[in-house]
N, C-alpha and C positions, 0 to 999 in steps of 0.2 A: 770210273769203273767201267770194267767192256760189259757188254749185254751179257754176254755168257758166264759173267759170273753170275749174274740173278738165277741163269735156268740152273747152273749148280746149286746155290742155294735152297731152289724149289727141291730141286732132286734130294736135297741131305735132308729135307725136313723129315723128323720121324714119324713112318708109318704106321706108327700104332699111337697119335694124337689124336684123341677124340675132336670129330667135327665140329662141335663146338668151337672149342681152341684152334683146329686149323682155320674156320673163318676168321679168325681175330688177326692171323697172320698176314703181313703185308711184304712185301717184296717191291720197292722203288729205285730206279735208277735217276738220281740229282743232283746236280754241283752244289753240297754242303755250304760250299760257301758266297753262293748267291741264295741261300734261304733265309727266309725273315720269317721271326716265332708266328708271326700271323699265319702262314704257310702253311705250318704245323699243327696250330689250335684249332686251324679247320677241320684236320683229322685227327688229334688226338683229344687227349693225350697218350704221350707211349710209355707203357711199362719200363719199357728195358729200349735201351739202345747201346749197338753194338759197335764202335767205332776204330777198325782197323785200318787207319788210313797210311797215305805214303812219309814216313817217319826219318828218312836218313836223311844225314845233310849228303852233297851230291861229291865232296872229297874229304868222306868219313872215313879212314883207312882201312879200321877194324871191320868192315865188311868184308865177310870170303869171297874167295875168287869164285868158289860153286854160288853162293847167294849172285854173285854178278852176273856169270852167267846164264843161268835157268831161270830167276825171277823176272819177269818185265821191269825194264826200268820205269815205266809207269805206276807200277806196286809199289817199288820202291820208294821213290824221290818226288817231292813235290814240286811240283812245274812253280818255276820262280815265276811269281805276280809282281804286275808293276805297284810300285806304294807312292801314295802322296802322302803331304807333309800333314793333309788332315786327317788320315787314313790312321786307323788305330795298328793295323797291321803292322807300320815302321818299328813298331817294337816288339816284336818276335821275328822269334827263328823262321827263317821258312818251313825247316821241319819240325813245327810246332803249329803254324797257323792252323789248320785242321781241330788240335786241340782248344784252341782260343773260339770257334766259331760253335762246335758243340756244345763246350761250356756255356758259352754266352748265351747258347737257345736253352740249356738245363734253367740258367737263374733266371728266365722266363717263366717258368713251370711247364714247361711242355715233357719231360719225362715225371712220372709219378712215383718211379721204384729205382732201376737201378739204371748205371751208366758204367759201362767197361769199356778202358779205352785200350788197345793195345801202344806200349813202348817201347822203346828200342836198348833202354839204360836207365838203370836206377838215376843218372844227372836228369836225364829226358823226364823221369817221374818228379823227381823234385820241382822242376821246371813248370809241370801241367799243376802239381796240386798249388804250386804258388799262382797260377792264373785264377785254380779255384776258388783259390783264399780272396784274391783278387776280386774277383767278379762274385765275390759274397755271395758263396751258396750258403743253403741255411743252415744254423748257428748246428741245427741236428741232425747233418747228414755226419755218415763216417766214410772216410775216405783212408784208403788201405792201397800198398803196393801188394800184388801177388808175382811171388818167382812164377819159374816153368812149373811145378808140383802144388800148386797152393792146401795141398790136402797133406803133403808130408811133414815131419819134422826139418828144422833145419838144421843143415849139418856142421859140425865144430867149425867156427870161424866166420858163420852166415851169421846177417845184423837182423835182428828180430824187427828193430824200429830203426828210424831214422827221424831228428830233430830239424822240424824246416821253420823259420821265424817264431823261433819259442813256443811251441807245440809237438808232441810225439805221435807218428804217424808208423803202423802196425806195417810191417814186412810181412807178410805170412810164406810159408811153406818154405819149398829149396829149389837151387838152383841159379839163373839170374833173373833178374828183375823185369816182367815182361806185360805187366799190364798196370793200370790205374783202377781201381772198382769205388765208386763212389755210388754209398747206400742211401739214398735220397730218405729222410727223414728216418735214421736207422732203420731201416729197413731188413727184417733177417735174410740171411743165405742159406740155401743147404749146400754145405759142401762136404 
């Protein structure tokens, strides 16, 4: 992540949060995936964690030519890591490991509420909530795909759910498929 997106973030935070709440707020710049839950239990636990990492494989076609050229490729693409044969990582996507290393800090307990990840593809979504299944998040969290709109109906022809290893899993809203929201011990939303 470059520094400058932290001072963007600072800057979008909304100005009329009560001090309270804006001290609770934390802004870090980390390599995800050199952190260990210890890391984290030191300062949390987190409510919410927001995880828009680099998602595309690096000769994914369906990316436009505008996304190519105005995005950083660093937004984009995850920097290929070298894997060893004991490395849990040989078994994912590269543009998936990101998801596999959040996850794995969630089934620690270091988020208490909610976890949204951003994805690229309803495959990409099936792909992260099968890691979730994987890494045994609890029996009572609800995990939901939201399109672009998760507040609209969807429109003739959109899949409301989707069936991943004999379980139905809620599609909400319209549009394509753009995020993973997993509700840590059901957890409600206002949406």
């Amino acid at each position: 992540m470059q520094t400058n997106a932290i001072a963007l973030a600072k800057d979008n935070t909304d100005p009329d949060l009560d001090e309270k709440n804006r001290a609770t707020l934390r802004f870090e710049q980390r390599d995800v995936l050199q952190l260990r839950s210890q890391d984290l239990k030191n300062v949390g636990p987190f409510n919410v964690i927001i995880c828009n990492p680099p998602y595309i494989h690096t000769k994914d076609p369906s990316v436009s030519r505008s996304v190519r050229r105005w995005e950083p490729a660093l937004a984009l693409y995850p920097i290929p890591r070298p894997r060893t044969a004991t490395s849990l990582e040989i078994f994912f996507r590269d543009e998936d490991i990101f998801y596999h290393k959040v996850l794995s800090l969630a089934a620690e307990d270091v988020v208490d509420k909610i976890i949204l990840m951003e994805i690229g593809s309803k495959d990409q979504a099936i792909r992260v909530i099968r890691l979730a299944n994987q890494l045994r998040l609890g029996p009572k969290d609800i995990i939901q795909i939201w399109r672009d709109w998760p507040d609209q109906k969807p429109t003739a022809g959109e899949e409301t759910n989707v069936t991943i290893d004999d379980k139905s899993y809620t599609i909400r809203g319209s549009g394509l498929c753009r995020s993973v929201v997993i509700r840590r011990f059901g957890e409600p939303l206002l949406v």
